[in-house]
C-alpha positions in Angstrom: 5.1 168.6 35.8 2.0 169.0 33.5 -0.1 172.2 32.9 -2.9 170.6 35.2 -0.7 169.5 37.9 0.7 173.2 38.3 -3.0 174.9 37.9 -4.5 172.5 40.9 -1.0 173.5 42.3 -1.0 177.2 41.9 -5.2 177.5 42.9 -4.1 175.2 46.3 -1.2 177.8 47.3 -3.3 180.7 46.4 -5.9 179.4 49.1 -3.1 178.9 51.5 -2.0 182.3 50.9 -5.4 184.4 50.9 -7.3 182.2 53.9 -5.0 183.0 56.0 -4.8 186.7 55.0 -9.2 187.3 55.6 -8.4 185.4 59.1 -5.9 187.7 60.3 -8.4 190.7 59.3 -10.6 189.2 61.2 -8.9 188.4 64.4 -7.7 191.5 64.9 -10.6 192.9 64.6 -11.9 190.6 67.3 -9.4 191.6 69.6 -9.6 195.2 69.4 -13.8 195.0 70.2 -15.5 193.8 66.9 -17.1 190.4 67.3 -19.1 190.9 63.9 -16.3 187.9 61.9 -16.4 186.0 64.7 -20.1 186.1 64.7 -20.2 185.2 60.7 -18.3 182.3 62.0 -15.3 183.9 59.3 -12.3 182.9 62.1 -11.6 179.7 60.5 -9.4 178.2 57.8 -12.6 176.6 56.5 -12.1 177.5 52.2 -15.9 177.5 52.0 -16.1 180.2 54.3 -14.1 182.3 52.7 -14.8 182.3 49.1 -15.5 184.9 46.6 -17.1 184.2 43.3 -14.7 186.6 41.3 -11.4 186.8 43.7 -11.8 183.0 44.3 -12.8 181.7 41.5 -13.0 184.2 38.4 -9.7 186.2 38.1 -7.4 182.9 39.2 -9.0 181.3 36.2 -8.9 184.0 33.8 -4.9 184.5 34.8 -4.2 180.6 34.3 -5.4 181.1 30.7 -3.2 184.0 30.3 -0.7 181.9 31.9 -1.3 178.9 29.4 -1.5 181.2 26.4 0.5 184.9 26.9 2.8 183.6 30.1 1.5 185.6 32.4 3.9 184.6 35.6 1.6 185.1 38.5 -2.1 183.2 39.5 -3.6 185.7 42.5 -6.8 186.2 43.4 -8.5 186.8 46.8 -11.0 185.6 49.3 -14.3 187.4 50.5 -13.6 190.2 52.6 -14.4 189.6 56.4 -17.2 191.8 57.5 -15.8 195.1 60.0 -17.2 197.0 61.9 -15.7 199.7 62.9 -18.0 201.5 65.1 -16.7 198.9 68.1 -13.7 200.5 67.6 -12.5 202.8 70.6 -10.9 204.7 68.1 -12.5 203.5 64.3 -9.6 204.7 62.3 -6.8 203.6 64.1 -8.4 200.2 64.5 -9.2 200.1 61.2 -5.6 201.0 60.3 -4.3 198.0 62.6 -6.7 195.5 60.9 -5.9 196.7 57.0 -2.2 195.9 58.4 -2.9 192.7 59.7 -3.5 190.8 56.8 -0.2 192.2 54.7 1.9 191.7 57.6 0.4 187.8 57.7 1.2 187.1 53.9 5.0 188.8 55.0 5.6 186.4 58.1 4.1 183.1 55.8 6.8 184.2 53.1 9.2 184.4 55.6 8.5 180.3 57.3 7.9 178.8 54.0 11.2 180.2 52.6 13.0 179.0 55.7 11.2 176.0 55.8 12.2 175.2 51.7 15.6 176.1 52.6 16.0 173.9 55.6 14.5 171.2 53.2 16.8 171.2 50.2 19.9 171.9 53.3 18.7 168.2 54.2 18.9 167.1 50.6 14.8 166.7 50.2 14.5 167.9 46.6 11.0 166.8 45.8 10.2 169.0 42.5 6.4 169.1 43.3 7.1 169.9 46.8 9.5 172.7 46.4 7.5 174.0 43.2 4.3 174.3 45.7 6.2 175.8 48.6 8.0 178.3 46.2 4.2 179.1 44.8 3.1 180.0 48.2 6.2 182.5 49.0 5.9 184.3 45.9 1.6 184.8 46.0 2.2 185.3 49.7 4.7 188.4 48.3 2.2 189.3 45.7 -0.5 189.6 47.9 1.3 191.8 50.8 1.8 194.7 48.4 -0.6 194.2 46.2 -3.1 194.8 48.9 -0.9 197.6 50.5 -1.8 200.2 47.0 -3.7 202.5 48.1 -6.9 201.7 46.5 -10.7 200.5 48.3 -11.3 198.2 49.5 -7.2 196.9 49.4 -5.8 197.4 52.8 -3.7 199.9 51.7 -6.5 202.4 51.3 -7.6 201.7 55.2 -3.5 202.2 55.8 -3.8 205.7 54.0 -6.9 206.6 55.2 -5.5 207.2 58.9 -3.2 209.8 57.7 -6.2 211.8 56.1 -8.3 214.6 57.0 -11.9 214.2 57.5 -12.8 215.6 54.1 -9.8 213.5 52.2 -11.1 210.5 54.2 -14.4 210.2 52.6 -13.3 210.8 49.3 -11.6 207.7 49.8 -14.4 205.8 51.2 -16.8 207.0 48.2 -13.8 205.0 45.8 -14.8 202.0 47.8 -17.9 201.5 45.4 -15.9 201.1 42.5 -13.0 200.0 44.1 -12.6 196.6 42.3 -13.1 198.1 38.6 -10.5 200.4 39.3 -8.1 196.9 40.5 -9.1 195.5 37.5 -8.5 197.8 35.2 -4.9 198.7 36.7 -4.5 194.7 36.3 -5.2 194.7 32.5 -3.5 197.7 31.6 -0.4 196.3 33.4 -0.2 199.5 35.5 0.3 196.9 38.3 3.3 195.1 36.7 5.5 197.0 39.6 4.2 195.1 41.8 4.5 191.9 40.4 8.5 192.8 40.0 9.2 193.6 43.3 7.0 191.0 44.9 9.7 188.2 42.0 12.8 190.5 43.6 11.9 189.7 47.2 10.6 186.2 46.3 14.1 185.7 44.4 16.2 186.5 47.4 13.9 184.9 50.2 14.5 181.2 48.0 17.7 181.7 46.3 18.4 180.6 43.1 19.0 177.5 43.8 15.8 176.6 44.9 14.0 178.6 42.3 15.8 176.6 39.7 15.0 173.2 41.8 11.1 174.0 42.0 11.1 174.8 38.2 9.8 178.3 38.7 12.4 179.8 36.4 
């Protein structure tokens, strides 16, 4: 495959990946007492709705260059954040603790259908490169996003995860982060003080498709 064909590619399964993800905030939200996503009309797998100019659009280009030209292994990104509010909440930290979950535990449970879905495929004898490339793409950012969003860190759902377990006074340390929250992601990403991640989100995605199929889809 060409250099364009696996860009388009790897932008198409990041959507698939992050969409999903905002949604899942979202809903869960919805069904613990906040209507506010629903409202913003943000419980749909409309793209348009959902993205963000840097998350969407910036960083995935910016890591396809460094793909192209230092081989960085991984285009991520993410969607615009669904609008909470947890004041519907009968209890505002635990819900928000179920709804910073929700989106993790989506990306975990895509990884899981897609890499039994490839598998049943290439069991059948389907062994369409582009096909298997693209499905591999979506297990692997769906692995990337799950713990990349669990560090600790506003506004990633790990710091709403965390947050639970704090005292008041800890608790609004962490929410003051939340206004330079994405700096400190972006630094973290530069530096490579994130590169942990990446490893263990190639480990799991290793075992989930096997080697085979990661040596059908081209990956590695």
């Amino acid at each position: 495959m060409n250099e364009i064909l696996e860009g388009l590619m790897a932008v198409g399964a990041l959507l698939v990946c992050v969409i999903p993800h905002e949604v899942a905030h979202g809903y869960v939200a919805w069904r613990l007492g906040d209507p506010t996503a629903k409202l913003a009309g943000r419980l749909s797998l409309n793209p348009i709705r959902h993205l963000d100019p840097v998350g969407s659009v910036l960083l995935p280009v910016m890591l396809l260059v460094l793909r192209r030209f230092a081989g960085f292994p991984i285009v991520f990104g993410w969607a615009k954040p669904v609008p909470i509010n947890p004041y519907y909440f009968r209890d505002p930290w635990r819900g928000m603790l179920w709804v910073g979950l929700a989106g993790p535990t989506t990306n975990v449970l895509m990884a899981l259908a897609i890499a039994g879905l490839g598998r049943g495929l290439i069991a059948m004898g389907l062994r369409v490169q582009w096909l298997l490339y693209f499905l591999a793409l979506v297990v692997l950012i769906s692995l990337v996003l799950a713990l990349f969003n669990l560090i600790p860190v506003p506004p990633l759902d790990g710091s709403r995860v965390l947050a639970y377990f704090l005292s008041p006074r800890w608790r609004g340390q962490l929410v003051r982060l939340e206004q330079v929250g994405f700096v400190i992601v972006i630094v973290l990403l530069l530096i490579g003080a994130l590169e942990i991640v990446f490893q263990g989100a190639v480990s799991l995605w290793l075992r989930l498709v096997g080697v085979r199929w990661a040596l059908l889809s081209g990956l590695i």
